[in-house]
Structure formats: structure tokens, C-alpha cells
N, C-alpha and C positions, 0 to 999 in steps of 0.2 A: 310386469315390473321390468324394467331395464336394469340391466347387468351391474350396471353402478349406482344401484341403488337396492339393490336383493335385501342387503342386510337389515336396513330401515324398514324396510315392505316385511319382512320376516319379525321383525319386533313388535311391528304393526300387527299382523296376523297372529302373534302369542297373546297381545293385549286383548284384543276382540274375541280371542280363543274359536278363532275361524280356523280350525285343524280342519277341515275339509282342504281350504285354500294352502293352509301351514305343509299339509301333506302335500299336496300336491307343485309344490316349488323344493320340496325335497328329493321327491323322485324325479323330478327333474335335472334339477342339479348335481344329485350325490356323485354320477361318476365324476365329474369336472373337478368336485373338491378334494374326491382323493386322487385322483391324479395331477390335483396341485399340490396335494401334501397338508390339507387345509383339514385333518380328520380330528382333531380336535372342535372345529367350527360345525362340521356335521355330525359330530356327538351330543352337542350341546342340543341343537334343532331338533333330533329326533327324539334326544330325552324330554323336552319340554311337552312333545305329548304325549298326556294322559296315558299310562301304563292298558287300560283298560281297552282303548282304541287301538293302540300300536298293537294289542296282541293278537289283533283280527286281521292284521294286515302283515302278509309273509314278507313284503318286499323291505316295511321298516325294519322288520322282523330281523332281516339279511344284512341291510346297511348297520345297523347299530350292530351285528356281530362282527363288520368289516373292519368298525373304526375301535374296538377289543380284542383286535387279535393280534394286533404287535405290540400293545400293551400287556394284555391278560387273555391271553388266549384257554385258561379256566374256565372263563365269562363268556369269551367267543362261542365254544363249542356246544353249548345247551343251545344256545339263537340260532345257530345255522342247523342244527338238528329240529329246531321246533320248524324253523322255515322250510327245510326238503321237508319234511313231512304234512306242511300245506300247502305246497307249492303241487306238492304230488295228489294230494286229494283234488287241486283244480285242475290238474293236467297242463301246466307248466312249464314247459318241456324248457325254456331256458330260466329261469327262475329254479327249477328241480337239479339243473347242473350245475347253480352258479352256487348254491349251496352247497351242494354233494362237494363243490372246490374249496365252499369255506370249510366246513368242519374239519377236510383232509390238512388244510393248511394249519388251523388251529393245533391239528394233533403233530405237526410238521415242528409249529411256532414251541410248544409245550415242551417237545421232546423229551417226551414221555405216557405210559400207557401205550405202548405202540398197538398193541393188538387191535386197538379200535379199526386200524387202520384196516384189518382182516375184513372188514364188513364192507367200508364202504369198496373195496377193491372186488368184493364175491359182489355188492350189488351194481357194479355199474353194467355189467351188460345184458341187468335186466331192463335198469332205465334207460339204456342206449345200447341197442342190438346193432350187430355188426352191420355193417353196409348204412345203416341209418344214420340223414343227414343232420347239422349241426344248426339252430336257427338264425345263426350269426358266425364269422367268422373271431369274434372277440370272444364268443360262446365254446368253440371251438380252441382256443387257444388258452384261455382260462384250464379245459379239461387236460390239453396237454402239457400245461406246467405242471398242476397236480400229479395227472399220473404219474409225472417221469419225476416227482419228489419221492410219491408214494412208494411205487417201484423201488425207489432206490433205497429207503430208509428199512421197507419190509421185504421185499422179496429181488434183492441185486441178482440173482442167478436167471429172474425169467430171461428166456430167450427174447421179447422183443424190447429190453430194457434199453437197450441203443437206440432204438430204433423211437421209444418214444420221447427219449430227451433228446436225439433230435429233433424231431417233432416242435417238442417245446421250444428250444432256439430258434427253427424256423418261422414259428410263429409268434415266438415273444414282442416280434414290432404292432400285433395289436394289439397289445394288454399297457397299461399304465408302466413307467417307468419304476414305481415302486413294487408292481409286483412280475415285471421283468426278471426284479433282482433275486427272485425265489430260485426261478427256473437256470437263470445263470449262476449262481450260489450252485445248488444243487447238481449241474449239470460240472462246471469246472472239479468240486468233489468227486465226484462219481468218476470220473478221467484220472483224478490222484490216486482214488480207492483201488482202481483197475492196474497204475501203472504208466497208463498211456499220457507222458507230458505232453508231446506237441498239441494235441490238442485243448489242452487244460490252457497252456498257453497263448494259444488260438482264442478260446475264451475269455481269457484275463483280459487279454489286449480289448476285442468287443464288450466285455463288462467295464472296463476303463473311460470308454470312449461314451457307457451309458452312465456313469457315473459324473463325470466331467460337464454332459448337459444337463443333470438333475443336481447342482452344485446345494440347493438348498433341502432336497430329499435325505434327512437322515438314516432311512433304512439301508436305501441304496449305499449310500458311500461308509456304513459300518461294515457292511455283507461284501463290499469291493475291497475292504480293506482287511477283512477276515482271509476271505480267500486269497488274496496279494501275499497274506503272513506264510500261509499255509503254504503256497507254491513257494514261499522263497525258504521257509525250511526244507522242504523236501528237496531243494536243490542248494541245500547246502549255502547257501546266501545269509547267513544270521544279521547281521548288521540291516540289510533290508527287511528283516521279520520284523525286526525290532521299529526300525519306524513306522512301518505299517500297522501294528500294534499299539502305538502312542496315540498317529491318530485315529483311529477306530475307537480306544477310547475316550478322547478328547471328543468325537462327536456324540459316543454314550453320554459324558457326560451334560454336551449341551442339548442336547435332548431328552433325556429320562427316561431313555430306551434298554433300564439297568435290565430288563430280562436277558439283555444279552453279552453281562457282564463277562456270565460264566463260558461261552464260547471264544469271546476274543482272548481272556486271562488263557485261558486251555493252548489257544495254540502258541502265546507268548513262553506256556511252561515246556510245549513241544519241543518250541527252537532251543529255546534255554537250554535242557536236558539234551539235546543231540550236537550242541556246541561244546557241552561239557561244562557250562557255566552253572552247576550245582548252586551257587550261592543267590543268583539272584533267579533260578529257577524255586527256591525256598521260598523268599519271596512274595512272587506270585502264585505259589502254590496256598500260602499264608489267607492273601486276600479272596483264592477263589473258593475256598474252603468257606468264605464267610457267605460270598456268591452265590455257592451251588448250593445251602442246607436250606433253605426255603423253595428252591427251584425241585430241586429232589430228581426224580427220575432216572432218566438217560444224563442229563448234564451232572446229577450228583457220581454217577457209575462211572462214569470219564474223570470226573476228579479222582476218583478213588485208583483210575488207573493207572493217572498220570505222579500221585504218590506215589503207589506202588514200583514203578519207576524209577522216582526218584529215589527212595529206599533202598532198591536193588543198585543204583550208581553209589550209594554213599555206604553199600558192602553190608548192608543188612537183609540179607537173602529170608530171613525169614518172618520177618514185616513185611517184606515184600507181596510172600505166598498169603499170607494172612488179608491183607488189602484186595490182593486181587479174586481171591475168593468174595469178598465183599461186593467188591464192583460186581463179579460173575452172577451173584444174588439178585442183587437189584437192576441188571438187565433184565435175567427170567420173572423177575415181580414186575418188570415194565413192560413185559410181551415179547422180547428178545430183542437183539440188533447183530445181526450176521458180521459184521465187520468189527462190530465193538468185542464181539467175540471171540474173533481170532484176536485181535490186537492181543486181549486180555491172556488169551495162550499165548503169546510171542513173548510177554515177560513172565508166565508162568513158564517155559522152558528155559529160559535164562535162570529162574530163580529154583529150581528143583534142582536146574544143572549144579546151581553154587553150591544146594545144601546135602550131593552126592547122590540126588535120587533120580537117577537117570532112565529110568523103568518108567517110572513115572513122565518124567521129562517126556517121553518117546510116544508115549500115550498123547500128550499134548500138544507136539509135535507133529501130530498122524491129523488133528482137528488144524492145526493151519494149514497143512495141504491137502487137506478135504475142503475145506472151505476157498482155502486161493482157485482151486479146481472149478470148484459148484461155481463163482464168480466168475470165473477168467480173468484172475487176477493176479499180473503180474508181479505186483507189490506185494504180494503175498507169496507167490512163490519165489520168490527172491529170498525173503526172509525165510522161507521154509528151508531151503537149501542152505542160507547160512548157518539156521540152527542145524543142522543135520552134520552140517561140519564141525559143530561145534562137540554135538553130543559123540561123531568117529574121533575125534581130538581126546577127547574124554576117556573112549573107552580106547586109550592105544591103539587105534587103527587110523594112523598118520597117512596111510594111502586111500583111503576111504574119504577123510576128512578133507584131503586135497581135493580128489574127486569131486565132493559133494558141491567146496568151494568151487571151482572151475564153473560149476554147474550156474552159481548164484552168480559170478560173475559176467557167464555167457551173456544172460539175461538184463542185467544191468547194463552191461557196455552197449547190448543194443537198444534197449530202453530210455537208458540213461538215468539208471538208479544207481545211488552210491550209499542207502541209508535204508534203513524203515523205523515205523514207532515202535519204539522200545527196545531197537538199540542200544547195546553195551558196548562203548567205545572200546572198551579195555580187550573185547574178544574180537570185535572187529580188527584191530590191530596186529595180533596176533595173527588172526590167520592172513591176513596182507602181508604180515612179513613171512610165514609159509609160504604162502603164495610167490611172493620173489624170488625166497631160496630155490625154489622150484621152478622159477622161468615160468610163471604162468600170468598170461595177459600184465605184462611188466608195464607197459604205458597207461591202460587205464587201473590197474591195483593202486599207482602214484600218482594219478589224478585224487585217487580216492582219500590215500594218505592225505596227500596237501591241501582239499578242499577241506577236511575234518582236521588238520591241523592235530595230526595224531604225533601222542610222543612215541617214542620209538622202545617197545616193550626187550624185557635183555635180550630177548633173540633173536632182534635185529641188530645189537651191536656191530656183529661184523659184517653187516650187510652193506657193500658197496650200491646198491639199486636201490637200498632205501634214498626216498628224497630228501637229504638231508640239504638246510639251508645253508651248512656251513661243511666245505668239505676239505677237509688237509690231508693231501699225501705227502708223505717222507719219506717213503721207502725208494732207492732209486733218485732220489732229489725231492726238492720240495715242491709243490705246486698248492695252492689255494682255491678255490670253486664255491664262488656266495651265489645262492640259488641257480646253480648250474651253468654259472658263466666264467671265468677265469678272471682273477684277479687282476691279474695285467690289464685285462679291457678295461676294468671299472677305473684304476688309478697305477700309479706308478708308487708298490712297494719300498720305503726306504729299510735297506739294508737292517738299520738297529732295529728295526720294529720285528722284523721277522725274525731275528732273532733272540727278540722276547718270545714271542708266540712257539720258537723252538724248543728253548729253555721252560717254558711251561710243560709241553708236551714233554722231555726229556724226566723230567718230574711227577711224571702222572697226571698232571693234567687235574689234580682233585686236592682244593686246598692245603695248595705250595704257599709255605708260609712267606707272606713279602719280604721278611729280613734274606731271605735266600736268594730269593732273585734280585734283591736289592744288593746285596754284596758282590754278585755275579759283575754287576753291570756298573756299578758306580763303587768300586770297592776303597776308590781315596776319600769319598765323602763321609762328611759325619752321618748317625742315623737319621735324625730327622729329614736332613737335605736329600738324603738314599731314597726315602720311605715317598720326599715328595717329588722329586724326579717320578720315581717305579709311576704313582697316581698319573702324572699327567703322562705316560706314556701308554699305561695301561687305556685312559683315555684317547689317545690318537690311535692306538691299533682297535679299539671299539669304532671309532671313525672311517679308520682305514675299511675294515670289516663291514662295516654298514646292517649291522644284527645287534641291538643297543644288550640284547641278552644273552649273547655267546660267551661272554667273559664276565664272569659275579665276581666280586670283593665284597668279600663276606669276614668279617672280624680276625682282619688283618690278615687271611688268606685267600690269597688267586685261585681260581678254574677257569676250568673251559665247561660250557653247558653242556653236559653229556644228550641231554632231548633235543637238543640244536645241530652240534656240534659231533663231526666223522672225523677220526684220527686212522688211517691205515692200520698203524703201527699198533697201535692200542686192537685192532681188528683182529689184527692176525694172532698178539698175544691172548687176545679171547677165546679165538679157532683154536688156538693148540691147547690149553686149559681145558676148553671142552672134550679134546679132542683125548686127551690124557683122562679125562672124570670117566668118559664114554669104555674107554678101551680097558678100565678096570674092571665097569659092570659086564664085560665082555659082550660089549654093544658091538660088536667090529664093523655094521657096514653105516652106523652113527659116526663110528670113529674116523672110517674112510672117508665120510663124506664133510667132515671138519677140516681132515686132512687135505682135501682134495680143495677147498677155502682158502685155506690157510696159502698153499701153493701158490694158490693167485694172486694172495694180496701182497708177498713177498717178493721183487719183481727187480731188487735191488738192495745194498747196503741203506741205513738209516743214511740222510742226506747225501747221497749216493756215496761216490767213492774219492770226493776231494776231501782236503784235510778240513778236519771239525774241529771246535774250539774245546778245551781240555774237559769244562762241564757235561760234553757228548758222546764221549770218547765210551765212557762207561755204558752208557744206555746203546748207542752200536752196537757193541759187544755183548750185550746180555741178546738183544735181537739173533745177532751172530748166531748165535750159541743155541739160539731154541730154532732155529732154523738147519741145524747143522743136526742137532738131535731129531729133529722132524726127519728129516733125509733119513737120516742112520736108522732111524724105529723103522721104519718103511720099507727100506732094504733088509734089516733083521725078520722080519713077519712075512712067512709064506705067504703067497699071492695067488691062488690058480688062476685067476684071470691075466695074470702079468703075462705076456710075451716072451721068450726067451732071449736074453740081452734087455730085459726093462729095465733091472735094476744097475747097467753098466749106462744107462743114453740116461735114464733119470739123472744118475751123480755128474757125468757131463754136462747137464742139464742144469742142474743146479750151482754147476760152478761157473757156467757162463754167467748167471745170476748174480751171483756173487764171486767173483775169482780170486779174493783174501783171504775166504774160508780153509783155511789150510786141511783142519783132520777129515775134508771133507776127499783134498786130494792125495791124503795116505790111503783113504779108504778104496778109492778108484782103484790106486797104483796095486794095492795087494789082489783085488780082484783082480787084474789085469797081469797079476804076474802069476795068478790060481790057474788063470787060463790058457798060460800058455805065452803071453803076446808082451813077451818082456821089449819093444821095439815102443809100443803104445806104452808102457809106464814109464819108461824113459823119455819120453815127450810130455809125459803129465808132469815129471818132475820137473822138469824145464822150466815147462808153460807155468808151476808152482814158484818155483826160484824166479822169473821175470817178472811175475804176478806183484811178487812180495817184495821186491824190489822197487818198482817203480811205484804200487798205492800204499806198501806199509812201510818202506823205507827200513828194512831190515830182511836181514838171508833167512830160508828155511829155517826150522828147528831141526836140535838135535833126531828127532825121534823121525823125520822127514828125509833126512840125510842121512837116517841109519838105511831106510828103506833101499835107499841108491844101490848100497852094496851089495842088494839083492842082485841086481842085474848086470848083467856080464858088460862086461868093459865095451866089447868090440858093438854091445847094442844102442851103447851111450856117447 
């Protein structure tokens, strides 16, 4: 028959029930049709014969489990079982491999029962002893996708797991385009599971490029667009998880390929939950829930994990422990999965950690760096480290926890992990802003922030290193910083707008009622005309700013977005509050190190040292005033580390900083006349009287002037 005309000649041969002939243009044909994607057209043909004939023949035996196993790979796995085991009674040497490929794939496709997979992996090197040749190179290539699925799904620690997914890549140019997509599927995984992107990436790109000529192959382009999701969560990309996601299922659905509903919904709830997007990670948790209860297995277990998760973000630690035990069950009732494994402890240490039981945690803990270990898996020990900082954070051992952090981050910045599954944003956070305080790996800790779009937990308030998109100094003058650039470049500030923006600040910054700053600034207008001026100016510093969220009008009162949005000043009075809570508990070297913050971020008068407008005058002054008390507690508190003269260069020090602070230069002056050196207090007083002259426009005080008298006439 000629090629354009098969299907008529094949109609013809069902009618006459000439199954000799029928057979024999099927084994002809069968690879051509599925490597055109045509396995619905050789389902039909094989099923038309006689059940009774096709079961004496291993090879229909094989094609009809071929064209059921990315439908129903239940159905697949008995036909390629019954076929190695005929193929093997004739001594079939590629017919006995190309099965021993199906059944593994089927158990591959199922995702679930894995231990089958124990069998055919204990017998392949009876039916193919080492050194012994392959009777085809497509024969050969079919085995090395397999194994390097197998491998990966059962046993990721063997040592020559590398070695045979590459293999399979190497050789995936002789196998069909649709089952190409196995061995690149599984081979791009297995790169994420480890850790190692460049190459997973390396992959994508080659899986891309086979996806792109197999435009009409729906396995291929779901399995390219699975993987596309998964790399672009693990690097923090959500927006491209998320389209890669749409269409992956957009081609489920024009296909009716729903077995694979529940993997593409899985990594959509991945991205979800590590973007922080709770609500429509809900969602698809929703629909995969409906997904995975008929699929059951390994894909039911991942649902359960990916709840469980989701539970532990939405602060229910223990629904969380409850699910993930769940999942943990029905791994060992499906024959285990090494990876699924650990994941499932990565949020049982997170969720033991929430409900206090850290004993236990540590136990759990010990299994994801056993297993990151067993794998060499970087992704895993990443996350093991950061749990480990987690659980030294936990139990007060803040040097420990930094430690353990540094560790996870070594790993990451040269890896290039900034995440793992089952991440809790809210603790990653945290210890990133440890991690700042501490000067540790400051450029990529703020990659990590800004790629995850983390809010800023309260102890990063007075973190200048945190990335903030919005950054305002006042202290010393004002300057503004939208994502790390100076406001000057971006536009040219007009005077009244920064003026609002100061008077916010001056205010606290947290639901400043609008009649207030509307009186400030249009105090001859009536209310209404106040209230709509304030809107449309509140609107042009939103403009100016270019952060549509930095500034909320919330029921008739202003802010400034505290998750967005660094004020200095607000910094430094955070550092001295803590620094005051700390010095109670008799935390003293917490306190120092507030203190020693605080120091920094004070570096000048509120709006430096020109005249402020009268609504400023007061907020200056309260600053003044805890900065003057900061000095003084500092100098009163024994120091043995302090130098001797530290605490006379410190108050010099700080007067340079501010040289209005007046009780700051009684305080010098008496030190300075304790010691002897009435020549030096008489110059302080000076340099006080000049000071207060020319930026406060008023003489000493009386109590400043008493001091004078101390010192002998002929020193002054």
C-alpha cells in the first residue's frame, strides 16, 4: 500500500479480517505514528484485532501499551509486563528492552507504587550484562532515558546517576520527539533536585528548541512548560511561572492529557506559596485536590505537601504537622521517594519549630541533611542550613544561627539559590535582616530580599542595608533614594512637595489625620478646598516618588508605607527604644549594639542645621534630646573596653554631629575641668556660645554660663 493510502488499505484489511496483513502494516508502521503524535490512530488498529490473536503476539502486545501510557498508564503497565515476559521467553533481546522501558515509564507516568521500580532496576543487568552490546542505537537510547528516570525517581544517591542522564540527553536525538520529553523532563528535575541551575538551564533552553519543532506534540510542550514553571519559581521569576502554567494547561486541556493535571496545578501552587500569594495559591490548591484523589499515589502525597504548606503560611502549625504526616504515609504506602521525603521534613521543621517542639524539629532536621548528603544536594543543604538557623534563633543562640546562616548562604550565592520548597517567607526574612545587622554577604542577602519582595519584619526597621524602595534621610538634611537612586536624578523636587513629605514624617508617619496637615499648609482655606488641595498634592508626591504604595489615604488619614518606606529618624528612634528595653533586661552587649546603630544613623540635626518651619521645630527637638540622653547613658556606664579619654573624644564627637546640643557641652566642659585642663573647657564654652549664636540665634543658658565661672579668668 502507499503511504497515502494506509488508512483505506487498513479499513480494507479490518473488513476481510485479513489480521495477518492488518498485523503486519501495524508493525510496520507503529513507530512512524507515534512519532507523529498519531497514537490515538494506532490504538484504534491494534484494538480492532481479535483480543485472542494480539495476545500471542508480544510486539502488539508492546505497541498497545505504548499508546496507554500517557493516558492510563494502570492499563500500560500489565502489557508491557505481559510483553518482557514474551519477548524473554523468545529471546528478544530488543523487544525484552523496549518493554522493560515501557513498564518503567508507565511506573514513571503513574507516579506512584514506586517500588515496582525495585525490580525492574535489580533485573536489568541480568537481561543486559555489562559490557554487552545494544541491538540498535534507538534500543540503546530508549534504555538510557529510562534508567536515568528510574534512577532518579528511586534511587538519586546512586553514584552513576549523572552519568546516566547524561547518557540519556546524549542520546535523546534517536528516540521520538515525544519520548525525548521524558528524559529532558526528568533530566532538567533532577539538576533543580541537586541544586545545579546552569545546567537545568542548559536543558530548558535544548528542551525549548525540541518543543518548538514538535508544535503539534502535546506531551512534549505540557512537560516543556512544566519544567519552564518550575525553573522560573526556583529562581524567583513568578510572573513567568505563572504563564507557563496557563499554557501547559491550556494544552491539558486541548488534549485530554488530565493525568497530568495534577503536576502542572503542583508547581503553579509552588510559585504561588513562595511568592507569598496565599490567596490564589488556595485556589489551585482547591482544584488540585479534585486532580489528585483519583490519581492517588506520589501526586496525591505532593498535594498533601503542598497544603500542608500552605497551612503552615496561613499560621496553622498544626494542620500543617497533621498533613504532612499524611503525605509522609502515603509516600511509604507508594514505596518511598527520597526527595519527596526530605521536602516533607523541610516543612515538618518549620511546623514543629512554630508549635515549640524543637527536639523534635532537630530530629527532622538531621533527615534533610542526611538525605541532601546521600543526593549531593545542594538544594537541600541550603535549606538544611537555613533550618538550622532557624532552630539556633529559636533556642537563643543568635551566634550559632548567624553561623549556620552564612553557611546557607555560602551555598546559595555560588549556586544561585535564593529559596527552597517549603519556605517560610516570614523566617527567611528575619534571618536576612540578621544577616545585614551582621554585615554578612550584604549584596546577595538583598538580592534575596528584592527578588522575594520580602516586607521588612520589625527588626529590620532600623536597618539602613535593608533594600528598601523608598529611602528618606533627615537627619543632617534631607535626601530621598527610590530604589537606590537619588531623587534628583529621577526629577526635580518642588520645594512644597517635600515639605509635605516632611511634615508627614514630623508626625509619625502613621495615620496623620488630613485636617492637620491640611491646616499646616493651606491654613486660609476652607475645609473642604484644604482637604482637596492636601488629595491632589498627596497625588503628585505619589508621582514624584514613583512607588504608587509608599503613601496610603486610608479614612481621612496619611502614611507613609512602613514595608516600603525607611525614614532615618524613625530608625534611630527604634535603635534607642530597643536599646532602652534591652539595657533593662540587663542585656548590655544587645544594648551596645543598638547603641552603637543608633550612633550611625544620627549623623546630624533633624533637617540639618538651617531654620525649620515652626511644625519642625518640636520633632528636632525630641531627636535632640534622645540623642543627647544616648551620649550621656554611654558616658555614665562603665566601659572596660572604652580606651582611656573615650568618653571625652565620644562627647567631642558628638558635638561635631550636632554642635546645638548644648547639655551635651556642659557635660564636656565639667569633665574637662575634673581633669584638670580648664584651657579646653574654656574653648568648649566658646565654641558653645558661637555655636548657639549663629544656628540657634540665642546666648548660652543660664546653667552653661554658670559653668564659665568655674574657670579662672586669665584661662578664658
Amino acid at each position: 500500500m502507499n503511504a497515502g493510502q494506509i488508512e483505506e488499505g487498513v479499513t480494507l484489511l479490518q473488513a476481510a479480517e485479513d489480521w495477518n496483513g492488518l498485523i503486519h502494516v501495524i508493525l510496520s508502521g507503529a513507530g512512524s505514528l507515534v512519532a507523529q503524535g498519531r497514537i490515538r490512530t494506532l490504538e484504534e488498529w491494534i484494538r480492532s484485532v481479535p483480543e485472542t490473536i494480539r495476545q500471542e503476539i508480544p510486539w502488539l502486545t508492546f505497541w498497545h501499551g505504548t499508546t496507554r501510557v500517557a493516558f492510563s498508564p494502570d492499563e500500560a503497565y500489565p502489557l508491557f509486563e505481559q510483553a518482557f515476559d514474551q519477548f524473554r521467553l523468545q529471546g528478544d533481546a530488543a523487544g525484552l528492552l523496549l518493554a522493560w522501558c515501557g513498564a518503567i515509564r508507565a511506573v514513571l507516568m503513574r507516579w506512584g507504587n514506586m517500588s515496582r521500580l525495585d525490580r525492574w532496576l535489580s533485573v536489568f543487568p541480568i537481561i543486559h550484562p555489562t559490557g554487552a552490546s545494544y541491538p540498535s542505537r534507538e534500543v540503546e537510547a530508549n534504555v538510557a532515558d529510562c534508567m536515568a528516570g528510574a534512577i532518579m525517581q528511586r534511587q538519586p544517591y546512586r553514584q552513576d546517576a549523572k552519568e546516566w542522564l547524561d547518557r540519556a540527553v546524549l542520546l535523546g536525538e534517536h528516540l521520538p520527539p515525544a519520548v525525548q520529553t521524558g528524559s529532558r523532563y526528568m533530566t532538567d528535575i533532577y539538576y533543580l533536585w541537586t541544586g545545579d541551575l546552569p545546567p537545568a538551564k542548559a536543558g530548558l533552553a535544548q528542551f525549548g528548541r525540541l518543543s518548538q519543532s514538535q508544535p503539534s506534540n502535546p506531551v512534549t510542550t505540557i512537560f516543556f512548560h512544566a519544567t519552564s514553571a518550575t525553573l522560573a519559581w526556583f529562581e524567583s521569576e513568578y510572573d513567568v511561572c505563572r504563564t507557563h502554567i496557563m499554557k501547559a494547561r491550556d494544552a491539558i486541556r486541548g488534549s485530554g492529557l488530565h493525568l497530568w493535571d495534577g503536576l502542572i496545578l503542583s508547581q503553579g501552587v509552588a510559585g504561588e506559596l513562595l511568592a507569598g500569594n496565599l490567596s490564589a495559591a488556595k485556589e489551585l490548591l482547591r482544584e488540585a485536590d479534585t486532580a489528585t484523589v483519583p490519581l492517588g499515589g506520589i501526586h496525591r502525597a505532593h498535594f498533601l505537601h503542598l497544603l500542608s504548606w500552605h497551612n503552615l503560611l496561613q499560621g496553622d502549625a498544626q494542620e500543617a504537622w497533621n498533613q504532612i504526616q499524611q503525605s509522609l504515609n502515603l509516600v511509604s504506602m507508594e514505596g518511598g521517594h527520597m526527595f519527596g521525603e526530605a521536602s516533607n521534613a523541610i516543612v515538618a521543621v518549620h511546623a514543629l519549630c512554630a508549635l515549640g517542639r524543637q527536639e523534635e524539629a532537630a530530629r527532622w532536621l538531621e533527615q534533610v541533611l542526611q538525605i541532601g548528603d546521600r543526593m549531593q544536594s545542594e538544594l537541600l543543604r541550603f535549606a538544611g542550613w537555613v533550618l538550622t538557623a532557624q532552630l539556633m534563633v529559636d533556642r537563643k543562640d543568635d551566634v550559632g544561627g548567624l553561623e549556620a546562616f552564612e553557611k546557607a548562604l555560602l551555598i546559595g550565592e555560588r549556586v544561585g539559590l535564593m529559596q527552597y520548597p517549603g519556605m517560610q517567607r516570614e523566617v527567611m526574612s528575619q534571618l536576612c535582616a540578621r544577616a545585614l545587622e551582621a554585615n554578612i554577604k550584604v549584596p546577595f542577602v538583598q538580592r534575596i530580599i528584592q527578588k522575594h519582595r520580602f516586607s521588612a519584619p520589625p527588626e529590620a526597621r532600623s536597618l539602613q542595608a535593608w533594600p528598601w524602595r523608598v529611602k528618606i534621610q533627615t537627619l543632617g538634611g534631607i535626601r530621598v533614594e527610590i530604589d537606590g537612586q537619588p531623587l534628583e536624578k529621577r526629577r526635580k523636587a518642588p520645594h512644597r512637595l517635600l515639605d509635605l513629605l516632611k511634615a508627614i514624617i514630623t508626625r509619625g508617619g502613621e495615620a496623620v489625620p488630613a485636617g492637620r496637615l491640611a491646616d499646616v499648609f493651606w491654613p486660609e482655606a476652607d475645609g473642604d478646598a484644604a482637604q482637596e488641595n492636601l488629595k491632589k498634592s498627596i497625588a503628585r508626591l505619589r508621582g514624584l516618588i514613583g512607588v504608587e504604595e509608599a503613601i496610603q489615604w486610608q479614612q481621612g488619614a496619611v502614611s507613609l508605607n512602613h514595608d516600603v518606606c525607611w525614614v532615618d529618624a524613625w530608625a534611630f528612634e527604634h535603635c534607642i527604644k530597643r536599646a532602652e528595653l534591652v539595657e533593662l533586661n540587663h542585656s548590655f552587649q544587645d544594648c551596645r549594639r543598638f547603641e552603637t546603630q543608633a550612633l550611625g544613623l544620627y549623623v546630624g540635626p533633624f533637617l540639618a542645621l538651617d531654620t525649620v518651619p515652626e511644625w519642625a521645630v518640636s520633632y528636632r527637638e525630641r531627636l535632640r534630646n534622645q540623642w543627647v540622653r544616648l551620649i550621656t547613658r554611654r558616658g555614665d556606664r562603665p566601659d572596660e573596653e572604652s580606651p582611656p579619654g573615650g568618653v571625652l573624644r565620644e562627647l567631642e564627637q558628638a558635638i561635631d554631629v550636632d554642635p546645638v546640643a548644648e547639655p551635651l557641652y556642659q557635660r564636656l566642659i565639667l569633665l574637662l575641668l575634673a581633669n584638670g585642663r580648664k584651657r579646653d573647657a574654656a574653648a568648649q564654652y566658646h565654641r558653645c556660645q558661637s555655636a548657639l549664636a549663629r544656628w540657634a540665634d540665642r546666648l548660652p543658658s543660664a546653667e552653661t554660663q554658670q559653668l564659665l565661672q568655674d574657670v579662672s579668668p586669665r584661662e578664658h
